[in-house]
C-alpha positions as CSV (number, residue, x, y, z in Angstrom):
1,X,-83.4,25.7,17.2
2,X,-80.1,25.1,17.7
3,X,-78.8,27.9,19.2
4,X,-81.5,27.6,21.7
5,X,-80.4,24.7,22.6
6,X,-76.9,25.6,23.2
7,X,-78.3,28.8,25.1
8,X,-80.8,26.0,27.6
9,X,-77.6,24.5,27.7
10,X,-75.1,27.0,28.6
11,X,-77.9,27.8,31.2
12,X,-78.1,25.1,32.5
13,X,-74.3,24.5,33.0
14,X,-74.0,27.7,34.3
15,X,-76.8,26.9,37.3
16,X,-75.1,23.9,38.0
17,X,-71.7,26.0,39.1
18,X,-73.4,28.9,40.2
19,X,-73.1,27.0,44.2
20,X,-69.9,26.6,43.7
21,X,-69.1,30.0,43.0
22,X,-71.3,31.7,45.4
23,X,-70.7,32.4,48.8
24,X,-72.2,30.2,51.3
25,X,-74.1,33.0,53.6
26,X,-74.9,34.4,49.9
27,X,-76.1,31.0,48.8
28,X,-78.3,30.7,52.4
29,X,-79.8,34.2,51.7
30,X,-81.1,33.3,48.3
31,X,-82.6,30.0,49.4
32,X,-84.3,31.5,52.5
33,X,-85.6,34.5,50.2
34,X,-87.1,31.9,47.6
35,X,-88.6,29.9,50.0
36,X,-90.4,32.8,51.7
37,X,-91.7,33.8,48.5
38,X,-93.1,30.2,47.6
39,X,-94.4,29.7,51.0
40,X,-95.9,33.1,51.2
41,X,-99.6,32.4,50.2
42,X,-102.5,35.7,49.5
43,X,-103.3,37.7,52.0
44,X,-100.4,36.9,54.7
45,X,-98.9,40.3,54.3
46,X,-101.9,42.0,55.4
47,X,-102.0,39.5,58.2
48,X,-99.3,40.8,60.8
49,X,-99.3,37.5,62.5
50,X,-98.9,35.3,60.2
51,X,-96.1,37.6,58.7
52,X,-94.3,37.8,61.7
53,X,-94.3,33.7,62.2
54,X,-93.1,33.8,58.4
55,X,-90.2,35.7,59.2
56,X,-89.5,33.8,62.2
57,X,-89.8,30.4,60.3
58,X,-87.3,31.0,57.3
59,X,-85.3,33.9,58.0
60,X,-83.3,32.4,59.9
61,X,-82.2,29.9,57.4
62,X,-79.9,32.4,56.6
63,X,-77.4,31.3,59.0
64,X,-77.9,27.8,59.0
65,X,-74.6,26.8,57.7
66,X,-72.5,29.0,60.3
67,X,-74.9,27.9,63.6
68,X,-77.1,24.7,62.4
69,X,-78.3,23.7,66.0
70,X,-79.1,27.8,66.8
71,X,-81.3,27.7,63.8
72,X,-83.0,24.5,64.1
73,X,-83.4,25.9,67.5
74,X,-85.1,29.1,66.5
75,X,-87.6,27.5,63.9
76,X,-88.7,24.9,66.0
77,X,-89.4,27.6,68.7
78,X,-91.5,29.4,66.2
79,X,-93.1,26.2,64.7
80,X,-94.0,25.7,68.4
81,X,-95.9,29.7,68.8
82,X,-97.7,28.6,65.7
83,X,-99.1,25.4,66.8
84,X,-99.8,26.9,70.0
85,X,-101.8,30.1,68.3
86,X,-103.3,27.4,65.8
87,X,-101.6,29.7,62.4
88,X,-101.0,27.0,59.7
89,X,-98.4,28.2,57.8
90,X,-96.8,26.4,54.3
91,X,-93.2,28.2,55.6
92,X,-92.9,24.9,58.1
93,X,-90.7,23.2,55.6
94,X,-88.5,25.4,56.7
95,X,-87.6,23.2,59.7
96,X,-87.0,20.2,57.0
97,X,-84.4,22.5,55.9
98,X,-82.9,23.1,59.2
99,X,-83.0,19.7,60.2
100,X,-80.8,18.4,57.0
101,X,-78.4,21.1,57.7
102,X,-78.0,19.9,61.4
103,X,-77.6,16.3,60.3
104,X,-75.3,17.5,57.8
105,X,-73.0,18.9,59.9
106,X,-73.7,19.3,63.8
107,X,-72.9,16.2,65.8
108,X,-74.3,13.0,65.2
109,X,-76.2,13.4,69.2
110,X,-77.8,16.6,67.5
111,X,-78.9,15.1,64.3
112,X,-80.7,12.6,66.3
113,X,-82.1,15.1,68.9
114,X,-83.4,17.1,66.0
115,X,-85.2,14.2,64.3
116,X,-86.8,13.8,67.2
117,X,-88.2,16.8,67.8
118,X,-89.3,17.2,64.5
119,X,-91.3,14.1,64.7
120,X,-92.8,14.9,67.5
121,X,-93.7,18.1,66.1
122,X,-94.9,16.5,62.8
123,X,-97.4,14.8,65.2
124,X,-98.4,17.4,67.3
125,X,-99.3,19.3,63.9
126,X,-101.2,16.0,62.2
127,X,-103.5,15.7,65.6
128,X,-104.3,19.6,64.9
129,X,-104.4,19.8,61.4
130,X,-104.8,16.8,59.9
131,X,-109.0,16.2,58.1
132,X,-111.2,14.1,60.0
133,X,-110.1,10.7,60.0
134,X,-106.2,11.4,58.3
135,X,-104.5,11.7,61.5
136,X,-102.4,8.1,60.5
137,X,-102.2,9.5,57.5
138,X,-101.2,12.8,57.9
139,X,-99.2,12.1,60.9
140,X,-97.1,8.7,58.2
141,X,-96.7,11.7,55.7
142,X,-95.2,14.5,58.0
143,X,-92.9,11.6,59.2
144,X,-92.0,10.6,56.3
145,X,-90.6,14.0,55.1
146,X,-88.7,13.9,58.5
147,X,-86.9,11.1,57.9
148,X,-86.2,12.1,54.2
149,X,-84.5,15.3,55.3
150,X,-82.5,13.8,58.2
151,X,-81.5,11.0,56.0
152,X,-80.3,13.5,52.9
153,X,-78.2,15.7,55.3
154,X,-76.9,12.0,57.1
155,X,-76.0,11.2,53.4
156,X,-74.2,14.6,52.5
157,X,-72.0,14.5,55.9
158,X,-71.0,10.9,54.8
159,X,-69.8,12.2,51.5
160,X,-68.1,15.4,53.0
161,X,-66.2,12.7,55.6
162,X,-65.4,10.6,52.3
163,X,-64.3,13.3,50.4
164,X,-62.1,14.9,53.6
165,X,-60.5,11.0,53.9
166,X,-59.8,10.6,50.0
167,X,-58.1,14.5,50.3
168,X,-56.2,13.4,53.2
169,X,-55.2,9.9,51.3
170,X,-54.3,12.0,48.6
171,X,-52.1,14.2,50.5
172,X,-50.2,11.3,51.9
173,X,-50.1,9.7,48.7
174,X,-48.1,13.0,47.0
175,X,-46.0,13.1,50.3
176,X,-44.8,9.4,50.5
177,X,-44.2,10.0,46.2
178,X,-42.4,13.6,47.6
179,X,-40.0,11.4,49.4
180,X,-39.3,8.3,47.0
181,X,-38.5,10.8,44.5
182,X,-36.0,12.3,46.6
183,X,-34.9,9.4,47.9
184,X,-34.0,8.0,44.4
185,X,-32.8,11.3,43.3
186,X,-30.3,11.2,46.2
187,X,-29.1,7.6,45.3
188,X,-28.5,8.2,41.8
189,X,-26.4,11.5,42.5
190,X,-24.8,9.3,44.8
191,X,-24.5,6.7,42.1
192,X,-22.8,9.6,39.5
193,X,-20.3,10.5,42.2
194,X,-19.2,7.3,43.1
195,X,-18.7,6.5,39.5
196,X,-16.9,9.4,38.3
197,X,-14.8,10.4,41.3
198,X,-13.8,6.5,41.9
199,X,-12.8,6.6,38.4
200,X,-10.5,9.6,38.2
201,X,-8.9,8.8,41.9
202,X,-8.3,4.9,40.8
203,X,-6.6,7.0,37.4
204,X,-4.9,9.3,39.1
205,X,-3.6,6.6,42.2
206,X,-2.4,4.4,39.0
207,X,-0.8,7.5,37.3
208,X,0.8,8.5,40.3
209,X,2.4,4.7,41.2
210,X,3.6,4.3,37.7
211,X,5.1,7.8,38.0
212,X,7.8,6.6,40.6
213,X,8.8,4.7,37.8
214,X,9.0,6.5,34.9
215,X,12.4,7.8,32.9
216,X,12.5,11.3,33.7
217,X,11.8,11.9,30.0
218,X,8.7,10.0,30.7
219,X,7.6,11.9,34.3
220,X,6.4,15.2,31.7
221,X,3.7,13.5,30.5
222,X,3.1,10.6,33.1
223,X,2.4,14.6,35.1
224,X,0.1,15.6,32.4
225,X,-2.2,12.9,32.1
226,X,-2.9,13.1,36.2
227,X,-3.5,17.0,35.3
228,X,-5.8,15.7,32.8
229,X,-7.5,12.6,34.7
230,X,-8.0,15.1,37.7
231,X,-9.7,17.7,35.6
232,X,-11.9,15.0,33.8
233,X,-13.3,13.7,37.7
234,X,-14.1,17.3,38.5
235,X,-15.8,18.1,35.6
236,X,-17.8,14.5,35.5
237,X,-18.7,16.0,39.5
238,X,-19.5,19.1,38.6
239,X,-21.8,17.6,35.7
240,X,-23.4,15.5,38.7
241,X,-23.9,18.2,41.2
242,X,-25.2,20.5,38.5
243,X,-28.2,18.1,37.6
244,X,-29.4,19.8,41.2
245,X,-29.0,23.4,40.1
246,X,-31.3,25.7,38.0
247,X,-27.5,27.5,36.5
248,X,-24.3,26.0,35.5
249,X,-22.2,25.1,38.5
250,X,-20.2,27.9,39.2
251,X,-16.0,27.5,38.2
252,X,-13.9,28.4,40.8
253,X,-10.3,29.4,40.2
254,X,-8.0,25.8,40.0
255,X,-11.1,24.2,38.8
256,X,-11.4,25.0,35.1
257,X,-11.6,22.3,33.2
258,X,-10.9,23.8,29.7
259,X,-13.0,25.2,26.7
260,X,-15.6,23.3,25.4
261,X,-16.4,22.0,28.6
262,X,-20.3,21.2,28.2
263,X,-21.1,20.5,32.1
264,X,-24.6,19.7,31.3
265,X,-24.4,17.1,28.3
266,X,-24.2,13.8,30.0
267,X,-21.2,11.5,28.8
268,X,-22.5,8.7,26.5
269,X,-20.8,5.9,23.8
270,X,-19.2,8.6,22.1
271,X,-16.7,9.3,25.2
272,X,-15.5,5.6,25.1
273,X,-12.4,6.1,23.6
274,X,-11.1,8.5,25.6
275,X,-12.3,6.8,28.8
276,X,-10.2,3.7,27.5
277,X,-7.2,5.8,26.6
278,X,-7.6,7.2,30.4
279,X,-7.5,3.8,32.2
280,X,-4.7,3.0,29.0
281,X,-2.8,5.9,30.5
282,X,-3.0,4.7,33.9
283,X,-1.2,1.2,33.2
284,X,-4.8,-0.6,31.7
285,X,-4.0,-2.3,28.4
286,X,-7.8,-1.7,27.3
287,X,-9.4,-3.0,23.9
288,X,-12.5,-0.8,22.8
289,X,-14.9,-2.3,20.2
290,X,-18.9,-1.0,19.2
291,X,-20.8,-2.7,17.1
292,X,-23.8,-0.8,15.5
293,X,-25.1,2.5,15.1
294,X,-25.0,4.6,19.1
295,X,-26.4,7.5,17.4
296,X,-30.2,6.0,18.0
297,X,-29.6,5.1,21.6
298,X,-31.2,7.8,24.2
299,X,-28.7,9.7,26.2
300,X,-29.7,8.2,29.1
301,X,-29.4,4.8,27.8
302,X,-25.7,5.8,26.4
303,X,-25.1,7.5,29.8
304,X,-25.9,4.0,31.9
305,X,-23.5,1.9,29.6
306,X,-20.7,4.9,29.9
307,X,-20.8,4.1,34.2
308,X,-21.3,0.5,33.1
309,X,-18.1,0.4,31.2
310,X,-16.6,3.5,33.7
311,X,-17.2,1.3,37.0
312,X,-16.2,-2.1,35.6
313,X,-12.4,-0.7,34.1
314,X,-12.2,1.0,37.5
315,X,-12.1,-2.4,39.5
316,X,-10.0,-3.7,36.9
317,X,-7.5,-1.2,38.0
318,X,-8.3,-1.3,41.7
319,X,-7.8,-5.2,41.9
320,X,-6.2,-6.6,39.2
321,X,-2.3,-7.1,39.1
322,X,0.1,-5.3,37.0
323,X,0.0,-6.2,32.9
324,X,-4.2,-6.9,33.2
325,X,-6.0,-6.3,29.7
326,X,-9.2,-5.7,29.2
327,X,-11.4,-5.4,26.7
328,X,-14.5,-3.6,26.2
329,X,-17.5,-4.7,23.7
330,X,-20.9,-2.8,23.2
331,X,-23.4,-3.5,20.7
332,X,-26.2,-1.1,20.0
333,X,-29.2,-2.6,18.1
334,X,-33.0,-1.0,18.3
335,X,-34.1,-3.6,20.7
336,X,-31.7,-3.9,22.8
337,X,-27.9,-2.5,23.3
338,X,-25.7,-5.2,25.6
339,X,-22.5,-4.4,27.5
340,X,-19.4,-6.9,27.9
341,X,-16.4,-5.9,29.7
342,X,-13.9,-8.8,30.2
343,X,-10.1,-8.7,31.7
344,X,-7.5,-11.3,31.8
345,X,-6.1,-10.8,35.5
346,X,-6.4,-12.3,38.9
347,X,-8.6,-10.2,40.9
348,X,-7.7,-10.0,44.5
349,X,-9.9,-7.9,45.8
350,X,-13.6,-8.3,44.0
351,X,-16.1,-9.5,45.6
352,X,-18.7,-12.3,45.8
353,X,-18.8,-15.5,42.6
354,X,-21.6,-15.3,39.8
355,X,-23.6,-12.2,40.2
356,X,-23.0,-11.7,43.7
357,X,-21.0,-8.8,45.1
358,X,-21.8,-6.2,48.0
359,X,-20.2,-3.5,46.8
360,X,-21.7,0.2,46.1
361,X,-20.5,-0.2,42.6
362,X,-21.6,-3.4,41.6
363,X,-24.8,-1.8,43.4
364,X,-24.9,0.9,41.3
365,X,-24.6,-1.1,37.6
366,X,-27.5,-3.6,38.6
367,X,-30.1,-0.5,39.9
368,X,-28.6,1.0,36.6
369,X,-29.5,-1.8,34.0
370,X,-32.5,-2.6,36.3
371,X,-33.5,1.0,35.1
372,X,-33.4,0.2,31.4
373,X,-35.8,-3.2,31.7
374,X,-32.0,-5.4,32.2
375,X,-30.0,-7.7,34.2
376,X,-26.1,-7.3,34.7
377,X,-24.3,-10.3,35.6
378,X,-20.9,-9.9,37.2
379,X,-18.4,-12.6,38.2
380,X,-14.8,-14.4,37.5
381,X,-14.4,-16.1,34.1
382,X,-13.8,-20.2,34.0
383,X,-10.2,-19.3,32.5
384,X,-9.1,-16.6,34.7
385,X,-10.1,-13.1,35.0
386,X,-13.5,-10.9,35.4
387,X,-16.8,-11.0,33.3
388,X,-19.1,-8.0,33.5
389,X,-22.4,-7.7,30.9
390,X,-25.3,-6.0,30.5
391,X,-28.3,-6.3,28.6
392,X,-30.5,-2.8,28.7
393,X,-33.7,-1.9,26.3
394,X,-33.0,1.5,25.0
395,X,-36.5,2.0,24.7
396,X,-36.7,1.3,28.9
397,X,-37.7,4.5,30.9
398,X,-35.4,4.9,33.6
């Protein structure tokens, strides 16, 4: 019993996608040569007449998808020679068939022409055909099918329309998401370049200024750490630019940046230290503390307080005077990891009180933290200096 009924069902499921997979003149062809067979009744082979206006009724149905108004056309021109030569045939619900397909899908002034020419014929056949007496009856009946079949096909051109709109909707819809996404991919690659190239060029300018006044004992190494600060930017670009490749960015001669260079590994909490010891380098008397464990915080959480931290040291060195310190605090807990970098100098040059500030890179940290489910809040101190902190939820999806 039971597999029976998984067969009836299989069956079943299979009938239900059989129009989908057929062709449509293949579909047509069956449904025309089904309905001849029904409507052929005993006796209307040997009857040449009746044959002929059987073949002329649903026949055509075969091409009712590709020419609707033609084959409405023909049938009712045969329905017609079969009233006139008084053959009642079963095969006229063939022009119900017609007539849905023409509402379904010729031109609304067609649909309604149809209908009424199929009315009329559904009276012209009740005053011939019709018993004694059931002319209103016959003729309500015939009418009634009518406007059935006109108002199926109206119904199955509404849903095609609906379905054509929603499709259209939806192809607007993944275009208009198409471009968001490449508009926010393009503002955070231009979010990693600002931060790493302003970085090593604020490094390198400060490297370079305290190299006029180095000892010459001093000018060796003063040389090596703008070597160094040069080829940390261009890897930290490269790394950016190669987010948009399928391979590793290629490495062109002058732009090695040493073994072990992973170009694809994103910088995180780990890399700190030697940020600080960069900016150190540069003339920044920087203070690095982190509280907590960094190894459960998602690289993209540890990559968004790296800029953080990246962005706020560079301003420090852009506008603060000579003998600044800063200092540099991140906490990592499973709800939530926060951010403080504080300096003791005048800035000159930052902009806007409290959280204000139109700057890219201020720009940059809040769309950052904004990612994460935070706020950063960025502004001058009540005893002098800058305040920058961030509060981010690792467990945010940026």
């Amino acid at each position: 019993m039971a597999e029976a009924g998984g067969l009836r069902t299989g069956l079943a499921g299979a009938l239900t996608q059989l129009p989908a997979r057929v062709p449509p003149l293949v579909a047509d062809a069956l449904l025309a040569a089904a309905l001849f067979v029904v409507t052929l009744g005993p006796g209307r082979v040997a009857d040449g007449r009746g044959f002929a206006l059987q073949c002329a009724l649903v026949l055509p149905l075969v091409w009712r998808r590709r020419a609707p108004r033609a084959v409405f056309g023909v049938i009712a021109a045969a329905a017609l020679v079969q009233w006139l030569l008084g053959v009642q045939l079963p095969a006229d619900a063939a022009l119900l068939v017609a007539l849905g397909t023409v509402t379904a899908r010729a031109p609304s002034r067609s649909g309604w022409v149809a209908a009424a020419v199929a009315v009329a014929g559904a009276v012209l056949a009740a005053a011939r055909w019709a018993p004694e007496g059931r002319f209103l009856a016959s003729g309500a009946a015939m009418t009634a099918a009518v406007v059935a079949s006109a108002l199926l096909g109206a119904n199955a051109r509404i849903r095609r329309a609906a379905r054509a709109q929603r499709l259209a909707w939806l192809v607007r819809d993944r275009d208009e998401r198409e471009r968001r996404a490449v508009e926010e991919e393009r503002a955070r690659m231009a979010r990693e370049l600002h931060d790493s190239v302003t970085h090593g060029l604020s490094v390198v300018v400060a490297l370079a200024d305290a190299l006029g006044h180095a000892r010459p004992d001093d000018a060796r190494a003063v040389t090596a750490r703008i070597a160094e600060t040069g080829r940390q930017a261009l890897t930290d670009m490269r790394r950016a630019l190669g987010l948009l490749q399928d391979t590793p960015p290629h490495t062109g001669a002058g732009f090695d940046a040493g073994p072990g260079d992973d170009r694809r590994s994103p910088p995180g909490i780990g890399q700190l230290a030697a940020l600080c010891e960069r900016t150190q380098a540069a003339g920044l008397v920087t203070r690095l503390r982190v509280d907590g464990e960094s190894a459960g915080v998602p690289a993209a959480a540890q990559l968004t307080v790296h800029r953080i931290v990246q962005e706020s040291l560079t301003n420090v060195l852009r506008h603060a005077p000579q003998g600044t310190r800063a200092e540099v605090r991140v906490t990592c807990a499973p709800a939530e990891v926060t951010v403080e970098v504080t300096d003791d100098g005048q800035a000159t040059g930052r902009r806007g009180p409290g959280t204000g500030g139109t700057g890219r890179g201020l720009a940059g940290m809040r769309e950052r933290t904004a990612a994460f489910g935070g706020e950063l809040e960025a502004g001058p101190r009540p005893g002098g200096g800058w305040r920058v902190f961030a509060r981010l939820d690792p467990g945010g999806t940026p």
